[in-house]
N, C-alpha and C positions, 0 to 999 in steps of 0.2 A: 975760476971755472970748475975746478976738480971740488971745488967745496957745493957751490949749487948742485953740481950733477951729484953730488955726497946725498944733499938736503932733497936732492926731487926722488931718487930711489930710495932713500930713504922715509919717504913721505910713500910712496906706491905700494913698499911692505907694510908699512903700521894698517893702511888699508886693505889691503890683503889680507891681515892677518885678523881685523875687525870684520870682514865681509865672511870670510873662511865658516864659521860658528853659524850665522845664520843658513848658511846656504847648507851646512850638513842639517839642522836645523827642519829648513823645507824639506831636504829629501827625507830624512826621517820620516815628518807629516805626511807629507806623499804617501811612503812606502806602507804607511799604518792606515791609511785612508784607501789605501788599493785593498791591503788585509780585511779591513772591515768590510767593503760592500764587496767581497769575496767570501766572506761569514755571514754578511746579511743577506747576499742571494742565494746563499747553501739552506741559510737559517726557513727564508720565505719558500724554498722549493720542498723542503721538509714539513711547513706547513700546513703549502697546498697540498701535499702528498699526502698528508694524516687526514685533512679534510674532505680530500676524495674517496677516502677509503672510509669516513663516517659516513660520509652521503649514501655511498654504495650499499655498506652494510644498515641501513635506515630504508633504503629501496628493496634492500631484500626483504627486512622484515615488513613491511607496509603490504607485501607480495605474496610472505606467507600469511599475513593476517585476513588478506581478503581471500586467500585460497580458502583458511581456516571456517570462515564465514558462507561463503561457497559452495562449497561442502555440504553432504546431506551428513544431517546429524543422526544419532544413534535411533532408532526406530523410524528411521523411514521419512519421517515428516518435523514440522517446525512447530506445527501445531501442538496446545497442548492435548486437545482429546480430535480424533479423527477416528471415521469408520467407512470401509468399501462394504457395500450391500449389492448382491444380487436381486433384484425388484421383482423378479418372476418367482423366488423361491425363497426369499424372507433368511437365505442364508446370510452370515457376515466372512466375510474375507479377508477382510483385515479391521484390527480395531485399536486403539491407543486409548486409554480411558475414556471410552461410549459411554460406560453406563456411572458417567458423572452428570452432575445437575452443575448446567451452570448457564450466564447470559445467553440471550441468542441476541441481542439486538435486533438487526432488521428482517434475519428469519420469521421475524414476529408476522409480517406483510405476509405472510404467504398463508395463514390463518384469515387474518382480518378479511385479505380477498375470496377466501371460502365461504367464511360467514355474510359479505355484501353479498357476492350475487348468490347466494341460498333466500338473498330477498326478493329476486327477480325482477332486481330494480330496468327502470331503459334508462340503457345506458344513453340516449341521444338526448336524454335531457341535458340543458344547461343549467347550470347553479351559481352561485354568489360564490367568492370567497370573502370570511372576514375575517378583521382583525380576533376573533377568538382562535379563529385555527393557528394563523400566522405568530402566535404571540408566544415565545418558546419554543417553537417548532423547529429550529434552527435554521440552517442554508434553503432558501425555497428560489425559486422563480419567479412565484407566483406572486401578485400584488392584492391590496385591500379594494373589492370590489372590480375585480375582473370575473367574468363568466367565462364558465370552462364545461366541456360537455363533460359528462361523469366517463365516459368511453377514452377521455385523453386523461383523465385524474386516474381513473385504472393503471393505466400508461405510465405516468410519471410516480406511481407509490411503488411497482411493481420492477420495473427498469433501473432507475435513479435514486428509488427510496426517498421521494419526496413525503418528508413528514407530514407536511402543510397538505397537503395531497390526500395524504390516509387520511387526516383526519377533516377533512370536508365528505369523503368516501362515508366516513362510521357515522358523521350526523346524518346524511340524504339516505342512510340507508331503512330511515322508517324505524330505528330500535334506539332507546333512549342511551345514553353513553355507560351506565351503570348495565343492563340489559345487553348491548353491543358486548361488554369484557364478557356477561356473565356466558350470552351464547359460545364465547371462543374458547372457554373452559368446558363447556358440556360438550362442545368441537370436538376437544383433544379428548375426555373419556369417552365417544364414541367412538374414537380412532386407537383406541390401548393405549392412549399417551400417560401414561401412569404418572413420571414426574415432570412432566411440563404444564406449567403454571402460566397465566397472560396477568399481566394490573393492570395495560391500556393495549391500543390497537397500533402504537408504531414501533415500538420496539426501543424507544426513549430509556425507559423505565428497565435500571437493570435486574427489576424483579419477574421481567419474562425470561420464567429460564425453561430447559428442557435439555435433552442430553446428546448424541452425537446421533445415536440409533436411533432415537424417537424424532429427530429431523430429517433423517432417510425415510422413515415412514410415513412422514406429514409431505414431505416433498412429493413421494409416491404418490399420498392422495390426491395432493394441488395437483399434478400431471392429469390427473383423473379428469379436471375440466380444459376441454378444446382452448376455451380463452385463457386460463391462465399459461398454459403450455402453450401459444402462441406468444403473447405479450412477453414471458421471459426469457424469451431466447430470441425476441428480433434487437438487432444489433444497433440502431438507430429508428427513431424514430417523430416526424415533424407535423406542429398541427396549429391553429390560430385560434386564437381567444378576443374578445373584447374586454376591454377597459374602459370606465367609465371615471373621467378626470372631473377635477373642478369646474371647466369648462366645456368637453365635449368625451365624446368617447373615440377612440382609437385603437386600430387594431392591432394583435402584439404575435409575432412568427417565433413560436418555441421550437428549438431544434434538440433532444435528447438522445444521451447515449447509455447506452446499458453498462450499468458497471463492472458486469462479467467482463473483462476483458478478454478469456478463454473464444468468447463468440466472433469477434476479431482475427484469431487468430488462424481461422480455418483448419485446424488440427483433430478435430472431431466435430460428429453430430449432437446438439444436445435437443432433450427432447424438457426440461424444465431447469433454471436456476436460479436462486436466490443468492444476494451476496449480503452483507450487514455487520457495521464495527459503528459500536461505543467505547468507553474508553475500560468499562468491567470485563466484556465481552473479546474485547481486542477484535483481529481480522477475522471474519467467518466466512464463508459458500457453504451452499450446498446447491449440488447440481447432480443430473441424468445425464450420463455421457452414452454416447453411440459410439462402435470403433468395432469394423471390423466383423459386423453384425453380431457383436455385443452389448448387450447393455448393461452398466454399472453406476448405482448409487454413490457418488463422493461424498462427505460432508467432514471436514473442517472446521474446528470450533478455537478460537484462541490463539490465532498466530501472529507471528510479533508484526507483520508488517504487510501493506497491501500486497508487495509481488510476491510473499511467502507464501501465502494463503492458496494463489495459483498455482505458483510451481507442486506446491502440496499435491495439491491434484494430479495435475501430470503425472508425477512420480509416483504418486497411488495408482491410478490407473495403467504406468506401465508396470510396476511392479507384480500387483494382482493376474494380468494380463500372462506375466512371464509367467507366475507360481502356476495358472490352471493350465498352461499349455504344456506345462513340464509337468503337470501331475495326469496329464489324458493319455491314457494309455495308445 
């Protein structure tokens, strides 16, 4: 009996003493696995911590970038050449290279409209469009063989700078297209336009050029006729055409808006505007603003982008605004 119970405690320690190794073994594991995801959640909080603070300092600069851009830049405006003209007294009030020659793009329209109605054409006729105008002409409305009274083709060259438009306007106007450029050049030397030059009547061609001041002056003249100072400054404008299909004709409801966006905005009266961008030209206006029973010639030549071109203006016309009221005794 004393030998078994010898052999069974002695059998319980060898086990013991085999179990003993592993089980420090685990705890170790244990205690190095509690270390580690106590290093890995320090390690991830440090992470996230660096990461938020990339994020933040990335938001701030993103904040000053767009302030940076926000921001009125040195001279006043974005533009590269701009000019404020007094229209009663041929003074300038402000100017950024005026007397550069450079594209006018769609300022070109406000010529071509001088020289049509100096044909005395009626406007209540209707006319074909065809595939000669449409071809090149870029973005139109208008389709191959719709009639349009010349009274809504006014409209949409004058408003939207429908290319397709002017140049249905420069064929009905009775002057052959060669004849059409040459009057819009004898145009501008009857008006002192000394370096403004036309090659065609829509402002395509970035060989119509002319400079910041000599587009205050041509602006001033277009004001000069009732209709073109009407048409460019109503802010929408809706009218019906027919079309004539393979099958039948059908009627087409054009709804047009002025690409002034300033007329929108109810912030002033204008009494003329033109707006116009190719890709030589960049973003151009020129407009007659009312404010205050003032009036002032804006024009804008070359700004990087459509809402640059406006706020141009604004800032020209409060700036000017500020400088005569601080210079009046």
């Amino acid at each position: 009996m004393l030998l078994r119970a010898l052999r069974v405690w002695g059998a319980l320690l060898l086990i013991t003493l085999v179990a003993c190794p592993a089980m420090t073994a685990d705890a170790a594991t244990s205690t190095h696995r509690r270390s580690t995801s106590k290093t890995s959640a320090s390690s991830s909080k440090t992470t996230v911590g660096k990461t938020r603070r990339v994020r933040a300092k990335g938001r701030v600069a993103v904040r000053r970038r767009r302030a940076r851009r926000l921001a009125p830049p040195r001279g006043g405006v974005y533009a590269r050449n701009a000019v404020v003209m007094d229209p009663s007294t041929d003074r300038v009030l402000f100017e950024k290279g005026a007397g550069e020659t450079v594209s006018i793009a769609s300022l070109t329209k406000l010529m071509t409209a001088l020289v049509f109605l100096e044909q005395k054409p009626d406007l209540r006729r209707v006319v074909t469009v065809t595939r000669d105008e449409i071809r090149g002409g870029g973005h139109t409305r208008l389709l191959n063989n719709e009639q349009v009274a010349l009274y809504d083709l006014l409209h949409m060259s004058l408003m939207n700078s429908d290319n397709v438009a002017t140049r249905v306007l420069s064929r009905e106007s009775g002057l052959s297209p060669e004849r059409f450029v040459a009057r819009m050049n004898e145009k501008a030397a009857e008006l002192g336009l000394a370096s403004t030059r036309f090659a065609e009547p829509t402002g395509l061609d970035p060989r119509n050029v002319s400079t910041a001041t000599e587009m205050a002056r041509l602006l001033r003249a277009a004001a000069n006729h009732y209709l073109i100072r009407e048409i460019t400054t109503t802010p929408s404008y809706v009218f019906v055409t027919e079309y004539t299909g393979r099958r039948r004709t059908i009627s087409r409801t054009h709804h047009i808006v002025n690409t002034n966006r300033l007329l929108r905005a109810n912030r002033y009266e204008f009494a003329c505007s033109k707006t116009g961008y190719i890709g030589a030209s960049g973003y151009c206006v020129a407009t007659w603003v009312r404010d205050e029973g003032r009036d002032l010639i804006a024009v804008v030549l070359g700004a990087p982008t459509n809402a640059t071109r406006f706020a141009d203006v604004v800032r020209l016309v409060q700036r000017t605004e500020m400088n005569v009221d601080q210079a009046t005794p």
